[in-house]
N, C-alpha and C positions, 0 to 999 in steps of 0.2 A: 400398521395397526397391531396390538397387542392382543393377547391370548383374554378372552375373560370367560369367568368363570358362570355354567347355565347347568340346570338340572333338569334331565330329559324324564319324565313319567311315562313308565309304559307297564303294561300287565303287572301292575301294585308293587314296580319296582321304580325308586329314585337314584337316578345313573348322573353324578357328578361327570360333566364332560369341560376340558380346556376347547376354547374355539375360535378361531376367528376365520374373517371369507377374506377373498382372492376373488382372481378369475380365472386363475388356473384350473388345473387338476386337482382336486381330494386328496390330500396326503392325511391315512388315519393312522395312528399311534398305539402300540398294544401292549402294557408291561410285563413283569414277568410276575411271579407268584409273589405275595405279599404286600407287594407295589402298589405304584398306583398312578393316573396318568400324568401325574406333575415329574414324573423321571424324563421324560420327552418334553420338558417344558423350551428347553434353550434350543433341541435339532427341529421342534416345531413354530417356533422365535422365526428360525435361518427360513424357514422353509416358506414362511406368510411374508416375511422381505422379500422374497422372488416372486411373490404374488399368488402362491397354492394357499388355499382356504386349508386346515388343517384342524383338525379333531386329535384329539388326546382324553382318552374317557378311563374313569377305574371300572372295574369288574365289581358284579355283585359282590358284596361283603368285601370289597376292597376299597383302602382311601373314603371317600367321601359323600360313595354308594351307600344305600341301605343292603340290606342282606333281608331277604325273604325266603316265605314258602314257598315259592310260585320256581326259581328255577333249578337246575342242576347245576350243582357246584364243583363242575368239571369240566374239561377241556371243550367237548361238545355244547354244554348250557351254555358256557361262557361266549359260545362262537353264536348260539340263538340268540343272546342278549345283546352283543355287538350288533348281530342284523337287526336287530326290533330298531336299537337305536341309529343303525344309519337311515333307517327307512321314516324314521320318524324325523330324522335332520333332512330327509329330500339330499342324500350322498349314495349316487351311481358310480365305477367304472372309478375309485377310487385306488390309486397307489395306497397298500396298508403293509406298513412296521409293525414287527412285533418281535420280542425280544424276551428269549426263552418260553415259560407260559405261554406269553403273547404268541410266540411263534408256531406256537402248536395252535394257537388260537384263530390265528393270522391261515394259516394253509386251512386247518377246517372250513373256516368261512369261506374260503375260497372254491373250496371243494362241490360245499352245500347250497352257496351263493353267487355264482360265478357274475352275476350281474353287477352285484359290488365292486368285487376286483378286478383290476385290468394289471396290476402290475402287481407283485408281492417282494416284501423284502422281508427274511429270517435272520435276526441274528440271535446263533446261538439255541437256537428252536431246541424239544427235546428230539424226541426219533418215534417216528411211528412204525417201524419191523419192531414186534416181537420178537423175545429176545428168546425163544425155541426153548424147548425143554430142558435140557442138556443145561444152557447158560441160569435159567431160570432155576434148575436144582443145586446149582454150583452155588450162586447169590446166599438160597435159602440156607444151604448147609452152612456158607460162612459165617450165617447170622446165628446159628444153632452152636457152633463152633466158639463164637466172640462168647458168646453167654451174657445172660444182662450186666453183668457187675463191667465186664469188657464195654458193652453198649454204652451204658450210663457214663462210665469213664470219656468213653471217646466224644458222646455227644456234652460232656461238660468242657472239653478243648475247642468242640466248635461253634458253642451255642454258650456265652457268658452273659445272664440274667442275672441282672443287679437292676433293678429298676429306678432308681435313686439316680443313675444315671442318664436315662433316656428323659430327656426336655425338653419343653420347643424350641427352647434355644440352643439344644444340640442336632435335635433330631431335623431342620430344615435347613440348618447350613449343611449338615453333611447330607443330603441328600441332594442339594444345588453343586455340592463338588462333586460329588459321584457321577451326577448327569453330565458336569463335563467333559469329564474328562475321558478321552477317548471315543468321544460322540459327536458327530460334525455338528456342527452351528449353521452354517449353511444346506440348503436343500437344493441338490444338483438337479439342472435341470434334463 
């Protein structure tokens, strides 16, 4: 059975979720900043072959969600939003991926909701330690230090907008090679 695509409504928000059932265990899917739940489309493919029902959903304001008033558009909302929507799929005691963003998204949830999660997988999560005063003044000063003309500089080497560029027929093939690659296709059982 293939992944197809449903829109959860919950509290005036519209959550594009990837899904299909099993009889196994819940394996949920959780991307990282910008994303959206089609990066897990092929390790959550592998994973509904072995028989786990699997969820792959975007984040408010991400992919194919709407973005409202209603939540917080950060790590914590994001992990409210996820529970409305598992609880609105009827997904208990689910294994949930989540991959950077996700990952920070993925342990909250877990924290918050432990009835969801039974198993968690992080990759790449950011860090929850504070990074203490000391590290925290060293950061600022570097950034006081770069000065904007250094900032602008630096972020024009890592961030090239050209829009003329990005089209669907760039931007959905490289995103099907980037999910492969280095992403299992199978879901171990």
């Amino acid at each position: 059975m293939s992944l197809t695509v449903e829109y959860i409504e919950n509290s005036g928000l519209r959550t594009r979720v990837l899904r299909a059932e099993g009889h196994r265990q819940h394996v949920v899917f959780l991307h990282g900043i910008g994303a959206r739940g089609e990066r897990w489309r092929d390790a959550a493919e592998g994973c509904v072959e072995a028989g786990h029902p699997a969820l792959a959903l975007d984040f408010p304001g991400h992919g194919g969600s709407t973005k409202g008033d209603g939540p917080d558009y950060n790590s914590p909302g994001f992990a409210r939003a996820v529970a409305a929507v598992l609880d609105e799929c009827g997904v208990a005691e689910a294994c949930v991926v989540g991959t950077s963003l996700g990952g920070h998204v993925a342990a909250l949830l877990a924290l918050a909701r432990p009835d969801l999660v039974e198993r968690l997988v992080l990759v790449g999560p950011l860090g929850f330690v504070p990074l203490g005063d000391q590290a925290s003044a060293t950061m600022a000063q570097a950034v006081v230090d770069t000065g904007r003309a250094g900032i602008e500089a630096k972020l024009r080497r890592l961030v090239y907008d050209d829009a003329r560029l990005v089209t669907p027929d760039w931007s959905m093939p490289s995103s099907r090679s980037t999910t492969r690659q280095g992403h299992p296709t199978r879901c171990v059982n």
